[in-house]
N, CA, C and O atoms as CSV, one atom per row, in Angstrom:
chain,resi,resn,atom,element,x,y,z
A,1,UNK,N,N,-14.473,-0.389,-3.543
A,1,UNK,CA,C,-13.249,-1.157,-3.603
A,1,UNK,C,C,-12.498,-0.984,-2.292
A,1,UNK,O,O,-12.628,0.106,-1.735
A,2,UNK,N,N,-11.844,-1.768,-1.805
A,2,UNK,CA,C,-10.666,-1.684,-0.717
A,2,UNK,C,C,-9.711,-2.090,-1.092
A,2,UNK,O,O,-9.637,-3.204,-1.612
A,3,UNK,N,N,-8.737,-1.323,-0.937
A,3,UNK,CA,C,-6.819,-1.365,-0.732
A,3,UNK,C,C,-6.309,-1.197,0.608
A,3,UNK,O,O,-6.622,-0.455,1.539
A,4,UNK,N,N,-5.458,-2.070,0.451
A,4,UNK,CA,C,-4.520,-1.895,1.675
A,4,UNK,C,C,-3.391,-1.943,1.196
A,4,UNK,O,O,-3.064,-2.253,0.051
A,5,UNK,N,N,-2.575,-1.549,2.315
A,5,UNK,CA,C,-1.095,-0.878,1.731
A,5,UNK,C,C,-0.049,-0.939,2.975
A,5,UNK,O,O,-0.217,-1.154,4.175
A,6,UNK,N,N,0.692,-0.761,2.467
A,6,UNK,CA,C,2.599,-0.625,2.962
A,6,UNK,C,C,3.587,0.218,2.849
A,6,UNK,O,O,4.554,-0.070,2.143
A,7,UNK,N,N,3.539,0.998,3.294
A,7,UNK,CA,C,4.915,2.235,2.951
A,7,UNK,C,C,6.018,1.951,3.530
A,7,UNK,O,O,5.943,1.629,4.716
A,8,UNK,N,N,7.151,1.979,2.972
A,8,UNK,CA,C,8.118,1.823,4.059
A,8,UNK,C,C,8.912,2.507,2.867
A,8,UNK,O,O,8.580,2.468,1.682
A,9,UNK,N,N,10.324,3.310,3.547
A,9,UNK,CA,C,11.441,3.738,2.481
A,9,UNK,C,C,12.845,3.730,3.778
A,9,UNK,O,O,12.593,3.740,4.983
A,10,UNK,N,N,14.087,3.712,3.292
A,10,UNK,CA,C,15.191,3.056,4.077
A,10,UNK,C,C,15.242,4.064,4.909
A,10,UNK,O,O,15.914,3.585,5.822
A,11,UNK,N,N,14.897,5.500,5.312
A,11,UNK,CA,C,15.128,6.339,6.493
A,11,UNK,C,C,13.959,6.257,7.155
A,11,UNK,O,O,13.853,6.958,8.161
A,12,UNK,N,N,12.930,5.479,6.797
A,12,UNK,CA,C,11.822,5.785,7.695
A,12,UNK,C,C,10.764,6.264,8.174
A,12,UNK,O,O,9.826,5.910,8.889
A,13,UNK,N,N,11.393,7.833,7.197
A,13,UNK,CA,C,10.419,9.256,7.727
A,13,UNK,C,C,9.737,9.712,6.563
A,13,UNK,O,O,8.646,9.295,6.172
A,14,UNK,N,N,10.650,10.854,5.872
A,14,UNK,CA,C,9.547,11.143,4.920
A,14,UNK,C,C,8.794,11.212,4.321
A,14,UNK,O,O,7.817,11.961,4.294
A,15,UNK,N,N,9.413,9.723,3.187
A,15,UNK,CA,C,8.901,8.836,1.792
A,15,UNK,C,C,7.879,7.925,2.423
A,15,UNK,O,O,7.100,7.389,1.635
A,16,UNK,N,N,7.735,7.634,3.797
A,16,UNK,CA,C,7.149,6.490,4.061
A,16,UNK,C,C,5.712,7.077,4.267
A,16,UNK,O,O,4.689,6.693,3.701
A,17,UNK,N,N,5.848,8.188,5.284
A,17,UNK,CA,C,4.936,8.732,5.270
A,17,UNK,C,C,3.733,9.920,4.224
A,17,UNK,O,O,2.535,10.199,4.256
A,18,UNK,N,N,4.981,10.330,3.358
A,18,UNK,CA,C,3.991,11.213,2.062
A,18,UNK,C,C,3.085,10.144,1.529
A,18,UNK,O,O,1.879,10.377,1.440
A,19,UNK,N,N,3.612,8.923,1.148
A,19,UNK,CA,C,3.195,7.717,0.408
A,19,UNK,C,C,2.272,7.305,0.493
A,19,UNK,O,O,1.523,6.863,-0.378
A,20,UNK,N,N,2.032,7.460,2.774
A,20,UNK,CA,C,1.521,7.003,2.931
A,20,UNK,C,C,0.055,8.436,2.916
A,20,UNK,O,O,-0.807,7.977,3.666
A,21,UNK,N,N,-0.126,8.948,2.719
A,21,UNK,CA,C,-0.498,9.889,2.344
A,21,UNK,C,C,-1.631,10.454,1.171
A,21,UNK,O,O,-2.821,10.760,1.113
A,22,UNK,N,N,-0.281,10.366,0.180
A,22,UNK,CA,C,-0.786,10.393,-1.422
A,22,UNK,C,C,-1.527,9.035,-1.060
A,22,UNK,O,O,-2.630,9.442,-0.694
A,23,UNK,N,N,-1.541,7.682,-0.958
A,23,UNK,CA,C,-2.576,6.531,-1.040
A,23,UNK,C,C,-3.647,6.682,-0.610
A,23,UNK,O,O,-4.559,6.148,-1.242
A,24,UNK,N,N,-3.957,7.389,0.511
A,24,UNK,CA,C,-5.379,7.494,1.246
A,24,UNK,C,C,-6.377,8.873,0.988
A,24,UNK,O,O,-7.566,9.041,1.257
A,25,UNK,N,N,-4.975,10.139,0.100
A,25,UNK,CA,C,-6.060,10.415,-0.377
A,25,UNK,C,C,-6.400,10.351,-1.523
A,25,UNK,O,O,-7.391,11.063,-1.687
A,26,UNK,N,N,-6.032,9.768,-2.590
A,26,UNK,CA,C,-6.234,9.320,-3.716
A,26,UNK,C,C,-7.737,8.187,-3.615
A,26,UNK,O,O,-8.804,8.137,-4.227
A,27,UNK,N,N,-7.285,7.613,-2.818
A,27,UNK,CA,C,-8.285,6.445,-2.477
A,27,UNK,C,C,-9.429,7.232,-1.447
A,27,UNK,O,O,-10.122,6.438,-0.812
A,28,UNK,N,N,-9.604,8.138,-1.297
A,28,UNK,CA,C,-10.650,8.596,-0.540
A,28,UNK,C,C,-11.216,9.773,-1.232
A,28,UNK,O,O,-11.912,10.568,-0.600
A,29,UNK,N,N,-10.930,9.960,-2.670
A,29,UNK,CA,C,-11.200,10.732,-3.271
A,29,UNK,C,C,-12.485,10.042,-4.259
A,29,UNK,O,O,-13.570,10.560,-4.525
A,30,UNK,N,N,-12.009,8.841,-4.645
A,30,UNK,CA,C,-12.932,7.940,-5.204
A,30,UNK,C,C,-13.506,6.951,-4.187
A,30,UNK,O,O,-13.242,5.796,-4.521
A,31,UNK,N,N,-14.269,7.045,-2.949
A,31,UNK,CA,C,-15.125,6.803,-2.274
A,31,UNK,C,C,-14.567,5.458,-1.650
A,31,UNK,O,O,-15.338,4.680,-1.088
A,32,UNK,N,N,-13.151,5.188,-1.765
A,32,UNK,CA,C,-12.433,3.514,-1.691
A,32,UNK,C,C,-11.999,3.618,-0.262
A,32,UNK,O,O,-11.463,4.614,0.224
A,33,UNK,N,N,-12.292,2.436,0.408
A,33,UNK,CA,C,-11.814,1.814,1.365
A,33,UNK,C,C,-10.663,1.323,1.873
A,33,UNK,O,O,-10.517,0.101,1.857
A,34,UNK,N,N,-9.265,2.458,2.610
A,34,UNK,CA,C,-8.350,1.869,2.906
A,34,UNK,C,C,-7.789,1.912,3.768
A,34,UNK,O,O,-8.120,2.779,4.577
A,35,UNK,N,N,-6.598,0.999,4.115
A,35,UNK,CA,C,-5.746,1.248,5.112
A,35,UNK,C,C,-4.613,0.907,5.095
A,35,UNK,O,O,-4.505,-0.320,5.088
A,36,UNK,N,N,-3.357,1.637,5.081
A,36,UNK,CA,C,-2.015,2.046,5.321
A,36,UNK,C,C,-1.476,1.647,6.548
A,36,UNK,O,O,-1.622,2.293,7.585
A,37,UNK,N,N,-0.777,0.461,6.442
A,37,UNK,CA,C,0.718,0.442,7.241
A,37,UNK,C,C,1.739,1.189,6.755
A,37,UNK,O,O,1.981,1.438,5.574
A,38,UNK,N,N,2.372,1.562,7.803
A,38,UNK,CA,C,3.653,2.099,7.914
A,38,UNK,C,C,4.701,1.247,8.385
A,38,UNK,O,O,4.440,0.486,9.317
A,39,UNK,N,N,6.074,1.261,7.786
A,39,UNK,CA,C,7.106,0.720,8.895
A,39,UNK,C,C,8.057,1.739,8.652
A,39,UNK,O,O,8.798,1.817,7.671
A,40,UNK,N,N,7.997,2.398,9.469
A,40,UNK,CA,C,9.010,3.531,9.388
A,40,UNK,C,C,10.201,3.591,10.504
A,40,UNK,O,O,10.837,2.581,10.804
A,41,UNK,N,N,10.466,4.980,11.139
A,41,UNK,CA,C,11.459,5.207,12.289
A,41,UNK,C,C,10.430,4.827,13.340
A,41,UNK,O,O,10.812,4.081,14.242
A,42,UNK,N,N,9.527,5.129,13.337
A,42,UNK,CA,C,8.540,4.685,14.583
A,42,UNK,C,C,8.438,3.302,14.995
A,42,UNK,O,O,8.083,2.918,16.109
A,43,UNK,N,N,8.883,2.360,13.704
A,43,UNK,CA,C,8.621,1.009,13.844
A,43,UNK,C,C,7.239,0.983,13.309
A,43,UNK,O,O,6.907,2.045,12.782
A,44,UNK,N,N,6.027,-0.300,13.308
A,44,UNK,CA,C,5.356,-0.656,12.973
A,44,UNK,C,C,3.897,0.556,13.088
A,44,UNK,O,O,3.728,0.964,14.237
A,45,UNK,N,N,3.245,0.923,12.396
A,45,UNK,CA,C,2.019,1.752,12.947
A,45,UNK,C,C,1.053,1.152,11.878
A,45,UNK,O,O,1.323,0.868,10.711
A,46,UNK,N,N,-0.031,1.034,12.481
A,46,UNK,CA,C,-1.455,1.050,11.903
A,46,UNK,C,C,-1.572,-0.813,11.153
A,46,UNK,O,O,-2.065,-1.190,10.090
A,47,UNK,N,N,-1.061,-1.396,11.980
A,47,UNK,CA,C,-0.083,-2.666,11.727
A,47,UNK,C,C,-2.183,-3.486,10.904
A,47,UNK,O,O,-3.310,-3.469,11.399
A,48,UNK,N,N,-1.704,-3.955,9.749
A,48,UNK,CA,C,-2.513,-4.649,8.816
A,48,UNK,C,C,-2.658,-6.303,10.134
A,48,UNK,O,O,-1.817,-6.662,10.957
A,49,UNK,N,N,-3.889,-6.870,9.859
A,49,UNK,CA,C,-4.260,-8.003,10.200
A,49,UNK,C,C,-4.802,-8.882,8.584
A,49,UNK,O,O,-5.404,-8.464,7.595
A,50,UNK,N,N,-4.284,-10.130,8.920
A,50,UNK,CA,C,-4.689,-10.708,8.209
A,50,UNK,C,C,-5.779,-10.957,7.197
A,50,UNK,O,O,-5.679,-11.182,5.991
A,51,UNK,N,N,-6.953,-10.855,8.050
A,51,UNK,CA,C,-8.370,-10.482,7.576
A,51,UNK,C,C,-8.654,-9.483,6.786
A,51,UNK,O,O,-9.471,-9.552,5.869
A,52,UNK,N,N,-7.832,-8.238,7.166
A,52,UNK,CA,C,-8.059,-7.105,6.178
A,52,UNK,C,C,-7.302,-7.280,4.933
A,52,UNK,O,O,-7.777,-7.083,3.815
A,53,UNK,N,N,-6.102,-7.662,5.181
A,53,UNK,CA,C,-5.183,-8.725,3.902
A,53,UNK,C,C,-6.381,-9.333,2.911
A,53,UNK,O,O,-6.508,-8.855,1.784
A,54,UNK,N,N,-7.024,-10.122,3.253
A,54,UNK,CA,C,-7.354,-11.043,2.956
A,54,UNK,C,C,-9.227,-10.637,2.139
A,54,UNK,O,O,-9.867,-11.182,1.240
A,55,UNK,N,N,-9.462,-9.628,2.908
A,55,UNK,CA,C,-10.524,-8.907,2.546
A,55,UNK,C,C,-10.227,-7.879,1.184
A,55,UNK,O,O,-11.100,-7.617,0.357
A,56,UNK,N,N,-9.227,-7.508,1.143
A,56,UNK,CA,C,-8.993,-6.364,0.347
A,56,UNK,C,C,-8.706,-6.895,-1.030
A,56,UNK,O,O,-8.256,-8.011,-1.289
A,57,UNK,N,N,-9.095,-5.749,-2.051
A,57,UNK,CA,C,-9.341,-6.058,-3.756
A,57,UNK,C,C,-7.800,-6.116,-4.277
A,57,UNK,O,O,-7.288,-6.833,-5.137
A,58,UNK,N,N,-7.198,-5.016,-3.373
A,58,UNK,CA,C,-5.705,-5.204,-4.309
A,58,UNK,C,C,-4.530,-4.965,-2.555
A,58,UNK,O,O,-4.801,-4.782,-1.369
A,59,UNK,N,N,-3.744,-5.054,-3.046
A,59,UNK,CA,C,-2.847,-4.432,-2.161
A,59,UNK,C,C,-1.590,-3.739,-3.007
A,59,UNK,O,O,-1.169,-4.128,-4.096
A,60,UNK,N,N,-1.133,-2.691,-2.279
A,60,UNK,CA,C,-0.124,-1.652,-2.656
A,60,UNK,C,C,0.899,-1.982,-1.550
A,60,UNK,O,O,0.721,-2.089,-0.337
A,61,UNK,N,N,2.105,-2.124,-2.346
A,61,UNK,CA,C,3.477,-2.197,-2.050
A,61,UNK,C,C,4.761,-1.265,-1.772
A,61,UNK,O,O,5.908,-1.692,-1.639
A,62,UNK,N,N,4.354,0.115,-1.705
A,62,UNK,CA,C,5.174,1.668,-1.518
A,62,UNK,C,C,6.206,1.199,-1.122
A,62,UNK,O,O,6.685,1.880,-0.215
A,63,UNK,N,N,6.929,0.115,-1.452
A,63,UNK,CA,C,8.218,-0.031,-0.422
A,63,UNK,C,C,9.340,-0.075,-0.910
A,63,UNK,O,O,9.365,-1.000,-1.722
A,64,UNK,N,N,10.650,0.629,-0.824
A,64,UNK,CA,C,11.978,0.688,-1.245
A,64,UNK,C,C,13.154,-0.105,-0.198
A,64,UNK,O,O,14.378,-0.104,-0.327
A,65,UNK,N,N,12.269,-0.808,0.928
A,65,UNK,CA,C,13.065,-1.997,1.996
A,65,UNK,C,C,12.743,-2.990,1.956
A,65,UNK,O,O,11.536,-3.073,1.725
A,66,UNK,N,N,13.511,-4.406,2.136
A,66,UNK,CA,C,12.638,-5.208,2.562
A,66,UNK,C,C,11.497,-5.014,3.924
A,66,UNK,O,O,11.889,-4.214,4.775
A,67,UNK,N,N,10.428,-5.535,4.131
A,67,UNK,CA,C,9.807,-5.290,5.102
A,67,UNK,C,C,9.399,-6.645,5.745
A,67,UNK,O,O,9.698,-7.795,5.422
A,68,UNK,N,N,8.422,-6.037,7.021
A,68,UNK,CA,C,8.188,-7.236,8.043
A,68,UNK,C,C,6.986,-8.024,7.742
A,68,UNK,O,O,5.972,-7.339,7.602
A,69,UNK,N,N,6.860,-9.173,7.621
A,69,UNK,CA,C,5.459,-9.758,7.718
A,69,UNK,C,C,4.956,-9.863,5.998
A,69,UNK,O,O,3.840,-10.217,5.617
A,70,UNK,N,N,5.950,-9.510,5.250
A,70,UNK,CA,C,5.642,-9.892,3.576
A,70,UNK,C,C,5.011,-10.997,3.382
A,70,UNK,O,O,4.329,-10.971,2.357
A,71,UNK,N,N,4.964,-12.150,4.084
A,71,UNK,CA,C,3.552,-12.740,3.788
A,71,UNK,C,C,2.410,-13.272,3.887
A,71,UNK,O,O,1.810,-14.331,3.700
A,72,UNK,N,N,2.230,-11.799,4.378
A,72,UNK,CA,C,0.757,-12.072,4.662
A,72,UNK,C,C,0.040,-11.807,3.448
A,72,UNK,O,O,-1.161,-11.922,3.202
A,73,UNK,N,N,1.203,-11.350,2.586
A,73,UNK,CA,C,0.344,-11.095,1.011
A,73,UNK,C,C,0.222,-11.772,-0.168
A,73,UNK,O,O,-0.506,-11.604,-1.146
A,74,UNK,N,N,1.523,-12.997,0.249
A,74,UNK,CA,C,1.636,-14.172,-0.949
A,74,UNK,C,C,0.419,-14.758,-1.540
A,74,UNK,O,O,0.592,-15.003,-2.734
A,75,UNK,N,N,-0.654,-15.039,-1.142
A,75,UNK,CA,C,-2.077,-15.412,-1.789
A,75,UNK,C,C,-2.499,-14.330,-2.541
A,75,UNK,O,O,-2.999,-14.720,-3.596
A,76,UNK,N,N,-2.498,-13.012,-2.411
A,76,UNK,CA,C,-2.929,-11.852,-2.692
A,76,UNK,C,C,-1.980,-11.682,-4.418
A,76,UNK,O,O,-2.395,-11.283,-5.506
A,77,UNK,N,N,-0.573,-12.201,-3.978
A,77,UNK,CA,C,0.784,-11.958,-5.174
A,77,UNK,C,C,0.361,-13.153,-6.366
A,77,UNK,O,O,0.643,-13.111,-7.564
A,78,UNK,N,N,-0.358,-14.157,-5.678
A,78,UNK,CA,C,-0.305,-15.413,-6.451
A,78,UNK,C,C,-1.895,-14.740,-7.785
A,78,UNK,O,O,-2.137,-14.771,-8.991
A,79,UNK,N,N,-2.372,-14.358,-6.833
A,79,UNK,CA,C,-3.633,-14.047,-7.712
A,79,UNK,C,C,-3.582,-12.784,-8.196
A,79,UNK,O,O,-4.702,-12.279,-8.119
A,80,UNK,N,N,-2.456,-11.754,-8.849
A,80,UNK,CA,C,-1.846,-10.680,-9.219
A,80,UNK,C,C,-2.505,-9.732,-8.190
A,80,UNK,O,O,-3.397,-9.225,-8.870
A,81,UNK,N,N,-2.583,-9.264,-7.120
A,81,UNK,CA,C,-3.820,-8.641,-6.605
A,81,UNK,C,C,-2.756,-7.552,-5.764
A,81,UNK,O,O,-3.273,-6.736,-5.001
A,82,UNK,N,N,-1.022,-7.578,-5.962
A,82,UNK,CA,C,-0.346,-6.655,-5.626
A,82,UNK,C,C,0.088,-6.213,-6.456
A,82,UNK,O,O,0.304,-6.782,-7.526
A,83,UNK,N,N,0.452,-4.523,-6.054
A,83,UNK,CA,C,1.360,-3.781,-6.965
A,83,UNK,C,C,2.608,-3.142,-6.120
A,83,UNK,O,O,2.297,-2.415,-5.176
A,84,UNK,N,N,3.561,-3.289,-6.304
A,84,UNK,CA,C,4.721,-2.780,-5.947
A,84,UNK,C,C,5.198,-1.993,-6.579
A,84,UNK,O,O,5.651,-2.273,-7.688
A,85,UNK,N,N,5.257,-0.447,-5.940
A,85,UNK,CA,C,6.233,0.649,-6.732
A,85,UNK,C,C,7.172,1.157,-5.539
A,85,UNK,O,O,7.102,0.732,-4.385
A,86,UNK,N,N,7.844,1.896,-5.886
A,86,UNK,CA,C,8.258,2.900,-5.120
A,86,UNK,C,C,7.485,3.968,-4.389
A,86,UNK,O,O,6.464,4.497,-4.828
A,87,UNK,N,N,7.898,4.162,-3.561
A,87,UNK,CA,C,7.537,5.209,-2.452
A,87,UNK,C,C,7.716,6.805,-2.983
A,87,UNK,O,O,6.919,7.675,-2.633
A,88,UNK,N,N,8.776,7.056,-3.805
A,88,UNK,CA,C,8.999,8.033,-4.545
A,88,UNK,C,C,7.710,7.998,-5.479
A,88,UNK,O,O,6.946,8.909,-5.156
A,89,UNK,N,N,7.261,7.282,-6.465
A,89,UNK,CA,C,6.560,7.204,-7.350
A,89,UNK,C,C,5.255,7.250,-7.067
A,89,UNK,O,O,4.494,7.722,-7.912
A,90,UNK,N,N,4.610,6.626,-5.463
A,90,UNK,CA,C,3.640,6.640,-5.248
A,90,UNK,C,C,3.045,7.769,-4.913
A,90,UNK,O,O,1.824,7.873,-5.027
A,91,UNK,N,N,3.939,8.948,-4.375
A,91,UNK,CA,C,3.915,10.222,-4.121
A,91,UNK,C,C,3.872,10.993,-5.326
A,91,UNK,O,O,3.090,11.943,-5.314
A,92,UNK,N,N,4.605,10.775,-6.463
A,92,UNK,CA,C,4.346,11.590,-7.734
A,92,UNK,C,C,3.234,11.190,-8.260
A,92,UNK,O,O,2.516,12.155,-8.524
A,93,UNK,N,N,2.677,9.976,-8.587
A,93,UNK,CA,C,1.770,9.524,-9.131
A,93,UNK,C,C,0.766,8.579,-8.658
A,93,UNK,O,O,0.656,7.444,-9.122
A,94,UNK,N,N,-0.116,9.154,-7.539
A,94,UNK,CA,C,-1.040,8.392,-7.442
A,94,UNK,C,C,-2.018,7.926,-8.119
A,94,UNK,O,O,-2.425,6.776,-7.953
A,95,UNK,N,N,-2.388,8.528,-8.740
A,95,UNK,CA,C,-3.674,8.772,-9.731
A,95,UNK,C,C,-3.274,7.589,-10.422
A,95,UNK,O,O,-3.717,6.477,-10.137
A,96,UNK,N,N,-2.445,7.810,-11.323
A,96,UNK,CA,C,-2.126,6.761,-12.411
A,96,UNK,C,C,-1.834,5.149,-11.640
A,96,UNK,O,O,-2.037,4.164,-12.350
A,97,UNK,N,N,-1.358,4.937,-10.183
A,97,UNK,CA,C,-1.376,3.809,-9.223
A,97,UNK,C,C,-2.615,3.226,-9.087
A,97,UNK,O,O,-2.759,2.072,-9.490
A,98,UNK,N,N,-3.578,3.850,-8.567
A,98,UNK,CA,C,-4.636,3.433,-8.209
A,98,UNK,C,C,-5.625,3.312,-9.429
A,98,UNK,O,O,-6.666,2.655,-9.404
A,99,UNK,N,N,-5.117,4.096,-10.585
A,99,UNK,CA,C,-6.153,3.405,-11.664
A,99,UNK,C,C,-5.132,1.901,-11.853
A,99,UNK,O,O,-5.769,0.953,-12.311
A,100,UNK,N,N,-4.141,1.717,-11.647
A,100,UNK,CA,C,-3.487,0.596,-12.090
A,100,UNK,C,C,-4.511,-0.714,-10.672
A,100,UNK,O,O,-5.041,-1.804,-10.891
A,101,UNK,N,N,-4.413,-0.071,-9.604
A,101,UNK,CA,C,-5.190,-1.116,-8.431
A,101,UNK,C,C,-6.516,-1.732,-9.296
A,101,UNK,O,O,-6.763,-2.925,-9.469
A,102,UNK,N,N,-7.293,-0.573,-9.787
A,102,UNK,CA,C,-8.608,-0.533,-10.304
A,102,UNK,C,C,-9.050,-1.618,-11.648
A,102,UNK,O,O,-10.130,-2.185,-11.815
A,103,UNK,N,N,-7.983,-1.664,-12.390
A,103,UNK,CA,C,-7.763,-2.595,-13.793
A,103,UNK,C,C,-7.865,-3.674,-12.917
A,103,UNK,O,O,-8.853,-4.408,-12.926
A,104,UNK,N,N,-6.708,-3.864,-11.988
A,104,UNK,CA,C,-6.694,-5.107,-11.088
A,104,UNK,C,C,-7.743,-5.851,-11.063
A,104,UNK,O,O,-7.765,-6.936,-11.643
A,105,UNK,N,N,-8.721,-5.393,-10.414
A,105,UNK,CA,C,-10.312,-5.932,-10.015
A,105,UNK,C,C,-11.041,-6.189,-11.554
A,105,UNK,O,O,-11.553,-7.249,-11.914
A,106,UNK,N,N,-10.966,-5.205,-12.181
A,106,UNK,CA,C,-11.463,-5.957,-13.340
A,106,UNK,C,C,-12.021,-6.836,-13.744
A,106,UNK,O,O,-12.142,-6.984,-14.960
């Protein structure tokens, strides 16, 4: 499976980055294919392209801001293929997230 993802939380630093974190290794624990944007204090890192958008089974939403470039995922939203939680939550509970990605594909 592949996920791609988005962290962002309103300071930037912490939440954006644990998130981003808990996602990759959750997802690299079960042999899954991913990759994590950030938009944090740094500004943009590990910046998603379309193709990988577009390639990927689900996408994850870690975000408590609005963010940049939201749609590149509207085809992805139309065909339920995002999940949006919190950045807080994605850090407490990955496990239970990514089985939620996993139903997704289904």
């Amino acid at each position: 499976m592949k996920i791609v993802a988005v962290t962002a939380c309103p300071t930037g630093v912490a939440h954006t980055y644990m998130a981003q974190e808990a996602i990759e290794n959750e997802c690299r624990k079960r042999g899954f294919e991913v990759k994590v944007e950030t938009q944090g204090s740094m500004g943009i890192e590990n910046e998603l392209e379309q193709e990988e958008v577009d390639a990927a089974d689900v996408v994850i939403l870690a975000v408590a801001i609005g963010i940049e470039g939201e749609d590149r995922f509207e085809e992805k939203s139309m065909m339920n293929k995002v999940i949006n939680v919190d950045p807080g939550e994605m850090i407490k509970h990955p496990v239970e997230i990514i089985n939620q990605a996993e139903e997704l594909v289904k």
